[in-house]
N, C-alpha and C positions, 0 to 999 in steps of 0.2 A: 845161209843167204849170202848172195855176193854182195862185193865189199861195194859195187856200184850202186846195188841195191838200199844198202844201209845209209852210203850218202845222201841218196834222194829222200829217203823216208826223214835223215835229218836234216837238209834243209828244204820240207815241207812244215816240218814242225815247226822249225824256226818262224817261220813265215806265218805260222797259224798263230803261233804268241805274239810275232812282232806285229799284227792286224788286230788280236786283242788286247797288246799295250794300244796301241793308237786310237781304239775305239775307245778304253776307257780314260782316256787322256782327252780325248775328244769332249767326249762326257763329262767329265771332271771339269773342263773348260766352263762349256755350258754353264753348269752349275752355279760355277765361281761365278760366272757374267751377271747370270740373276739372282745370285744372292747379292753381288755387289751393286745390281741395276736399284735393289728394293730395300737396301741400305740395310739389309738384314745378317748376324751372325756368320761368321767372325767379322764382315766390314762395316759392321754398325758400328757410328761414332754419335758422342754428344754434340757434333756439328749440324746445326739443319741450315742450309746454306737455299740461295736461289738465286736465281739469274732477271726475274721479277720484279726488280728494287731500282727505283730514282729517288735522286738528289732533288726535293721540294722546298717553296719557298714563298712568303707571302708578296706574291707578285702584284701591286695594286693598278689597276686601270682610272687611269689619269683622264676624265674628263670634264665640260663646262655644264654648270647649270644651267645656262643661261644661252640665246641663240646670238650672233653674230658675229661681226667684221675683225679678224685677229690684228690689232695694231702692233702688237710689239711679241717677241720669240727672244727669250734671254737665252735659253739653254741650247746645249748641240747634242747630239745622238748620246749616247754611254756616257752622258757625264754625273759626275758623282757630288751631288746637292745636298743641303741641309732641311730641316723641318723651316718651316716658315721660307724658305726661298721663293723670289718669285720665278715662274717659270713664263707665262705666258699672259697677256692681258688683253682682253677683248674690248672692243669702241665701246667709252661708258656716257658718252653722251645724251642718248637718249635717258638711260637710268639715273645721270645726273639730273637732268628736268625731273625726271618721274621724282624722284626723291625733294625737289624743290615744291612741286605741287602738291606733294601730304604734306609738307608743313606748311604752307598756306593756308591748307584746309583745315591743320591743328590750330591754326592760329585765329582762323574763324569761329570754330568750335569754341575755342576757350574763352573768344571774347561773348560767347551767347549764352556762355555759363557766366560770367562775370557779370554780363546785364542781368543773370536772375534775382540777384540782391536788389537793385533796383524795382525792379518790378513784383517784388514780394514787398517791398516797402508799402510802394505805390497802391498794390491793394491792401496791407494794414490800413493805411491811410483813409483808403477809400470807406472801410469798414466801420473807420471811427467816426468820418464825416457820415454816413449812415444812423449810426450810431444815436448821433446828436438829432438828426432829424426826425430818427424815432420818437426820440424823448418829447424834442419840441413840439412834434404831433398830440405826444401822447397829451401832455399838458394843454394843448387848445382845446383836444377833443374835452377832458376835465372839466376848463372853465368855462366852456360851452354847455356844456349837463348842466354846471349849474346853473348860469342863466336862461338856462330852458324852463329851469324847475318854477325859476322865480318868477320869471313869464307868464307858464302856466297858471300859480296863484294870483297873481295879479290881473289876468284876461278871464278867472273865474267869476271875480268879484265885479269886474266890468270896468277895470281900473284903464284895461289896455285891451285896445283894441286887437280884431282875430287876425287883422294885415300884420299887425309886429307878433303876434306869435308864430304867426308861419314863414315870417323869415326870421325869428330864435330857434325854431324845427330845422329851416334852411340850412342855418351858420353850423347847429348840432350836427346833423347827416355831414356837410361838407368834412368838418372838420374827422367824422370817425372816417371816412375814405383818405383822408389824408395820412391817416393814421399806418391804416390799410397799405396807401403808397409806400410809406416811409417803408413800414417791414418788410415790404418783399422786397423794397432796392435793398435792405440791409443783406438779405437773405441770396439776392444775387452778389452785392461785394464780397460775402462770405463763399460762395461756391467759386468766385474767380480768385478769390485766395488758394483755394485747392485744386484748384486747375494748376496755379501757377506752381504749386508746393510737388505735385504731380508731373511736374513740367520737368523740374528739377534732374529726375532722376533722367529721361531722354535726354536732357542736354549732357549728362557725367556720360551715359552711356555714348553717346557721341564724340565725345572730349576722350572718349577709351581707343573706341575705334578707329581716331584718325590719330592715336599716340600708335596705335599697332598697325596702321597703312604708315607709317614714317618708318616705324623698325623693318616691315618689308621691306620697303627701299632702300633704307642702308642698305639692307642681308642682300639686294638685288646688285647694288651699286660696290660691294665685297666683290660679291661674289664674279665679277668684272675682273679681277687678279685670281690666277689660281699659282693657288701656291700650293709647293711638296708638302704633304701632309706629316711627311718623315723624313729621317736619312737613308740614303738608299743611292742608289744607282741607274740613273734613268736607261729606258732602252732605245730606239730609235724613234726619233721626233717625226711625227707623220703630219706637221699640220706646216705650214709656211705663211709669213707675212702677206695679209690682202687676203688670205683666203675667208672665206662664210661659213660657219660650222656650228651645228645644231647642239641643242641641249642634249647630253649622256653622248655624244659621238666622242670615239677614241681617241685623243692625241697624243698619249706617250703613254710609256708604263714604267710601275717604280717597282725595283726590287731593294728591299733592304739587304741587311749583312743576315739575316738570323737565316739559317738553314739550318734542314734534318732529312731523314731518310726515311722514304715509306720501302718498306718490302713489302709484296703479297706474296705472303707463304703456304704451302697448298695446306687443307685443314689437318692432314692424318701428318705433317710436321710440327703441329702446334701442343702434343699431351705434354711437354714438359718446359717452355718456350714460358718465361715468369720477368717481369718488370726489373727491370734493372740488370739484369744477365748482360755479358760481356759481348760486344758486337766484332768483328773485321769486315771492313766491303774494301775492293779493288773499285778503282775508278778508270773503266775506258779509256775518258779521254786525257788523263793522264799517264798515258803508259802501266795504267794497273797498278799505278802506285796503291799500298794500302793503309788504311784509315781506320782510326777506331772510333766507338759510340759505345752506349748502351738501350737498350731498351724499355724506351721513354711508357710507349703504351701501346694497348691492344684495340685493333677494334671493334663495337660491340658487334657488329653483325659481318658477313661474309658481303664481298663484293659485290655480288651478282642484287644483294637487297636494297645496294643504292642507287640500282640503277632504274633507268626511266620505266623503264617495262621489265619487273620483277619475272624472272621464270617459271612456268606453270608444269611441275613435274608428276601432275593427275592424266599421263597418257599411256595408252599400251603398248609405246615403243619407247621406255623411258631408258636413257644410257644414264649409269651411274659417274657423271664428272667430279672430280676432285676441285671442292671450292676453293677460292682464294680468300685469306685473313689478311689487311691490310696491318704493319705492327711497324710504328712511328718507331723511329731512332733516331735520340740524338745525335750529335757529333760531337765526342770529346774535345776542348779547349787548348790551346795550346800547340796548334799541328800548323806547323807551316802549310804545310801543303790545304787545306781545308781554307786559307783565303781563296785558293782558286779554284772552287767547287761553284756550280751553276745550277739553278732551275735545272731540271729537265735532263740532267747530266746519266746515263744509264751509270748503273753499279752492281757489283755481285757482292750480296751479303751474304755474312755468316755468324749464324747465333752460336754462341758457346751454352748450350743446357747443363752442359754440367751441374749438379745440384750442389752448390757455393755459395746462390745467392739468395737473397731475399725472396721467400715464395709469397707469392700471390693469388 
């Protein structure tokens, strides 16, 4: 074979392996891309990290019970207040009347429970004056019987005339209807004693109701100042002196100092993912500075279950989505940088699974 011959044949060869190194290099690439895309051997780590996580915080919505005219604004935008402060006070004028007219009414009330002593006397009284007049009856009607009896003997034998015994019949009849009267006034003073005895309990339950129209009007005539419920840090003031603002309308909001970290982590990250495991998240808008926490809690159900319209995955084009697990993180103590952590602030966390810690 000529020698030009030979050369060609080797570098054809050459070229035949250097297109099978490249294709299996090629390949091999691949490979590596999605074993490392699916965090599967050799680039599995006990890291399950995500990009899915903010910085949360009990943010409270600052508004009035009560509707009207704002007279006074102590506070300015971001300032940082105590529990009991006042922040804002609405015109309590009218609620000061309203508050003045239930004790009025208390004070009426109480005096119509204080006349029931009187008028519970007044009908003992009455009942005893009854009382007397029974008896007294009783005794005429008595001494009347007898002199009817004697009457009678003596108009039989012809001693006394039939005119004087029919008015001893007269005096007799009269005297048992008197009898008659006396009882049943007794029987009336005695049922207006239980009227009144009866009475008793609507005038306390009166005397209740208008001690509990006084306590609203305080709670009304409070609630006229609103004050910070906490320490915290106010956001921007939306209301302004003179303005008119309804009862639950917005006018600031408080966040306290207490923050933590929600991740949603997708579920096939979560088989080894245990309460208290070792946390790092970078902070965006810090320049990524990183932070540590632990892993406060789990949630019990996936995200998609809290939401308004649950998903309904009974259809014949169902795609299988990777759900999200919402998993609370503290924030370790002590870190400078964690005073300047915000609501709302994006973070990339990452769980250390390593199995160290306390299983759950």
């Amino acid at each position: 074979m000529p020698e030009s011959a030979t050369t060609t044949q080797r570098q054809s060869n050459r070229k035949v392996i250097a297109s099978g190194l490249l294709f299996a290099l090629v390949a091999l690439t691949g490979v590596l891309i999605v074993l490392y895309a699916w965090n599967l051997p050799p680039f599995h780590s006990a890291i399950q990290s995500t990009e899915n996580a903010l910085v949360r915080g009990q943010v409270t919505i600052i508004s009035p019970q009560l509707s009207g005219y704002v007279v006074e604004v102590d506070v300015q935008d971001f300032q940082t207040v105590r529990q009991g402060q006042l922040l804002m006070r609405i015109d309590d004028r009218i609620y000061l009347q309203r508050l003045e007219q239930a004790r009025a009414a208390l004070a009426t009330q109480r005096a119509a429970l204080a006349n029931f002593a009187q008028s519970q006397g007044s009908a003992r009284a009455t009942i005893a004056q009854n009382e007397a007049a029974v008896a007294n009856a009783d005794a005429q009607s008595r001494r009347a019987s007898a002199d009817l009896r004697r009457v009678e003997e003596l108009a039989a034998d012809g001693s006394l005339s039939a005119r004087e015994r029919d008015a001893a019949r007269a005096t007799r009849a009269q005297t048992v209807a008197a009898t008659a009267q006396a009882a049943a006034a007794l029987d009336i003073a005695r049922q207006n004693l239980r009227t009144v005895d009866v009475n008793r309990g609507a005038l306390a339950a009166a005397v209740a109701n208008a001690e509990a129209a006084v306590k609203l009007a305080e709670i009304d005539l409070a609630n006229t100042r609103i004050l910070a419920p906490r320490d915290g840090q106010l956001g921007q003031v939306g209301v302004r002196l003179g303005a008119f603002v309804n009862a639950g309308a917005q006018l600031t909001a408080l966040v306290p100092q207490a923050m933590w970290v929600i991740a949603n982590m997708k579920e096939t990250q979560m088989a080894d993912v245990r309460l208290g495991q070792p946390v790092t998240f970078t902070v965006d808008a810090l320049n990524h500075a990183r932070l540590r926490g632990r892993v406060q809690e789990i949630a019990p159900a996936t995200g998609s279950e809290f939401s308004v319209i649950t998903p309904d995955n009974a259809t014949g084009n169902f795609v299988k989505i990777a759900q999200r697990i919402p998993v609370r993180i503290s924030i370790d103590a002590n870190q400078a940088l964690a005073q300047r952590l915000r609501p709302g602030m994006s973070v990339v966390a990452s769980i250390d699974t390593a199995p160290k810690g306390p299983a759950r």
